[in-house]
N, C-alpha and C positions, 0 to 999 in steps of 0.2 A: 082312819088312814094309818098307815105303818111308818113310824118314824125311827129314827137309828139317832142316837143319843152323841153327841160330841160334845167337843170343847166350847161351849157359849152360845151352842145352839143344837136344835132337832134338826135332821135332815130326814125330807119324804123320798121314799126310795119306792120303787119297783121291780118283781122280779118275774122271769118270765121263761118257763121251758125248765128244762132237767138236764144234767150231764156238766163237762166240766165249766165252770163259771168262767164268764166274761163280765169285766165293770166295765163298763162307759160313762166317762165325763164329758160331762158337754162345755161350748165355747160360750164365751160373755153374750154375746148377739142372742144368745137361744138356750135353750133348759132339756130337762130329762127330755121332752118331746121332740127332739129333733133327731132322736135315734130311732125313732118309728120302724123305717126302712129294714136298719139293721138288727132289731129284733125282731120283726116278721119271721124274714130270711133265718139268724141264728140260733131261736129259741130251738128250730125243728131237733138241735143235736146237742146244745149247749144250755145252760141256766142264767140265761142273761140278769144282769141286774144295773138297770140304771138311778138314777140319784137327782135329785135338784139341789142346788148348789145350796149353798146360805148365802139370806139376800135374795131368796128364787122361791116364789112363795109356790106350792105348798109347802114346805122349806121355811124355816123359821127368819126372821128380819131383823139381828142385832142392830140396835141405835148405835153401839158404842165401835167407833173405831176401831179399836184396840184388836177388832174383834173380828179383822179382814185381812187376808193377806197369802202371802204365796206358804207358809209354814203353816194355816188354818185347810187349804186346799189340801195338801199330803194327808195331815190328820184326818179331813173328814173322808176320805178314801178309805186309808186304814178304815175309822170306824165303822161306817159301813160295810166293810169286809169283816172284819171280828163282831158286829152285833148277828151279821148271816151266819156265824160261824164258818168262813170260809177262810181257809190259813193262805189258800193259796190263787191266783186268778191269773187269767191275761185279761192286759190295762187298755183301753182302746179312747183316746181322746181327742178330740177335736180343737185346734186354737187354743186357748185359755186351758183347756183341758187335756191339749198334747203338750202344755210347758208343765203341766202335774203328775204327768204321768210320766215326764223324764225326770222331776223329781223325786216321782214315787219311786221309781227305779233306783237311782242313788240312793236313796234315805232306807227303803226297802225291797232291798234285792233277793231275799227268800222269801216275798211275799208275792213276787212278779214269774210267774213263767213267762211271759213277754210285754213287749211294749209294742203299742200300734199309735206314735206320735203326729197327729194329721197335722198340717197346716198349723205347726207351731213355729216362731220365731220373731213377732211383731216387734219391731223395739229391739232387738237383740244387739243387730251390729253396733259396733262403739260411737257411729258418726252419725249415729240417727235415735241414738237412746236418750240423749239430754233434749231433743225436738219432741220426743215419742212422751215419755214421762212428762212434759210441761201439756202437751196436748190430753192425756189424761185426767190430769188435775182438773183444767177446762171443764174438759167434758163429763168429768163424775159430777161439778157441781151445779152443772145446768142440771143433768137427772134429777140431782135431789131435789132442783129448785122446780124444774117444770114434767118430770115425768116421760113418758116412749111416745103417748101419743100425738102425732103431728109433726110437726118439725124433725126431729132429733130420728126419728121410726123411717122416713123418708129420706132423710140423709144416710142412714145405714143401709137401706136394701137396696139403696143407688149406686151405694160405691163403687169405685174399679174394681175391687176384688168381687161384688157381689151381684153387680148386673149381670154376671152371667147365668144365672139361676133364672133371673127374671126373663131371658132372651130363649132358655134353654125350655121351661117348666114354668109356663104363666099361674097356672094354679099351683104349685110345688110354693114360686113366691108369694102368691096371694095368703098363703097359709099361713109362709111363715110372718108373713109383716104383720097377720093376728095377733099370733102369737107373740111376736114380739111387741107389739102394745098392751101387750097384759103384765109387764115385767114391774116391778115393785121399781119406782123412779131413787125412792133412798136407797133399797138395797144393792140395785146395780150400781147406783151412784157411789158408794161406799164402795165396793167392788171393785169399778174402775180407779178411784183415787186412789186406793189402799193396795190395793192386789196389782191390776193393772200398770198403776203409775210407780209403784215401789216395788216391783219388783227385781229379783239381776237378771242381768244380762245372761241368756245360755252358755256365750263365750267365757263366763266368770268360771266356768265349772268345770272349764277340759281336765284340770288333771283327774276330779274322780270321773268324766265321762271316759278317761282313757281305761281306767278302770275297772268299768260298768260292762260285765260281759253280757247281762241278761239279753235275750232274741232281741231285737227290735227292726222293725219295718217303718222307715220312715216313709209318710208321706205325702206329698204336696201339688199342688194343681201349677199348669207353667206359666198362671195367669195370675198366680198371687207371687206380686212380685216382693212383697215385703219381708213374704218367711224362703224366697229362693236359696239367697245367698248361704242363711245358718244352715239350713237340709243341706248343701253341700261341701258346706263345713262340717255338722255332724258325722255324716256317711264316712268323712277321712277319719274321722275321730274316735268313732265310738267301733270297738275290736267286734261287734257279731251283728252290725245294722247293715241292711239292706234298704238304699233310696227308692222308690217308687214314683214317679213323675206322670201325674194324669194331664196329657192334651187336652186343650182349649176348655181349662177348668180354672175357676179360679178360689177363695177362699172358703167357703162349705163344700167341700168334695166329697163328701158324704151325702148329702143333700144334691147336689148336684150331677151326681154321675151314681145314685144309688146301686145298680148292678156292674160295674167294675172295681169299685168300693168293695161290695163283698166280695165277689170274685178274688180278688188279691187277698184280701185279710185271710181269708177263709185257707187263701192255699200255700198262705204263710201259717198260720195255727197249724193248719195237717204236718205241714214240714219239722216246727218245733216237736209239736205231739209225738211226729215219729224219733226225732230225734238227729233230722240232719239238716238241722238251718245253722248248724258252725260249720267253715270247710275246713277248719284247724286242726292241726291233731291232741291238741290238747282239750278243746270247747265240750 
């Protein structure tokens, strides 16, 4: 298996097609396989390369704390771009992996030709982050204690945000809730206390998101109502983003609406690529 060397641990990565690179991070709910979809579709013109998280076994599973967290998620991005030797990419992430990929942007911004932030925001606003983070905590130590399958695997593919998938694509969800019981119970569990629950707030970051010129394409389903409010706070915020707002969609919007997913990404990439996704005179 091909592993890409970081900070406290190996990540399993895959890469797929030729042309210019695409990384995709994926959400806590789900791992490198939940981008299926969209490297079918992007491989045809692009070099995609996806990653399993740390914690996200085949992906290595630090015991240690110390060894989770939203400044581990930048880094193992980066690493995985400089072990590909790829200086440069567009970042495309989902939840968990669209709050990395607006940090990948800030932290490195000649390393991002764009950002495609899906369904990021959970926890964000200030009046639901001290609820959001104690429910975290909760719930990374039941993982550790009891693991995805049963309980805890059925409480997630139920959610508000995520019956829609199930109503939409009965096999789509049958797949994923496999999937999702194969997930390392410590590793997520770490994951969610460490990364998830300690995380900041998006709202923490405006002045370098005012910033942050790099492309970005936000976007969000009008069924996930938890990352609504920051996507529209973002979009005033951030000087070169575009919101994208997918109908009767709600938290895997990728997953959920596979072909207008790419559709938009796609004809967001063409527009950077050519060079007219700022309408600024200066971008």
């Amino acid at each position: 298996m091909p592993y890409a060397p970081s900070d406290g641990a190996r990540l399993w990565y895959e890469e797929t097609g030729t042309g210019h690179p695409i990384l995709f991070i994926h959400e806590f709910g789900a791992d490198h396989r939940e981008w299926e979809d969209q490297v079918r579709f992007f491989s045809r013109e692009y070099r995609c390369v996806t990653y399993a998280a740390r914690g996200y076994p085949p992906s290595e599973v630090p015991t240690d704390p110390r060894l989770y967290g939203q400044d581990f998620a930048v880094k193992d991005a980066v690493a995985v771009l400089r072990h590909l030797g790829i200086p440069k990419a567009h970042v495309v992430g989902l939840s968990m992996g669209g709050f990395a990929a607006l940090l990948f942007g800030i932290r490195h911004p000649e390393m991002a030709v764009s950002l495609v932030p899906a369904g990021a925001g959970s926890g964000s606003p200030r009046q639901e982050q001290a609820a959001f983070r104690a429910a975290c905590q909760a719930r990374g130590d039941k993982l550790i204690a009891q693991g995805w399958p049963g309980e805890l695997a059925e409480e997630t593919g139920n959610a508000p945000t995520r019956i829609q998938l199930r109503k939409k694509d009965p096999r789509g969800w049958a797949a994923y809730m496999e999937r999702l019981a194969e997930h390392s119970g410590p590793g997520t569990g770490l994951t969610m206390k460490h990364y998830q629950g300690e995380r900041d707030s998006i709202f923490d970051w405006e002045p370098e998101l005012r910033r942050m010129r790099v492309p970005t394409l936000l976007a969000v389903g009008d069924e996930d109502g938890p990352c609504i409010e920051t996507n529209v706070w973002l979009k005033g915020v951030l000087p070169n983003a575009g919101l994208w707002m997918c109908p009767r969609t709600g938290h895997a919007i990728n997953l959920e609406e596979p072909a207008a997913f790419n559709r938009e990404v796609a004809a967001f990439l063409s527009t950077v690529e050519r060079g007219r996704w700022s309408l600024d005179a200066t971008g």
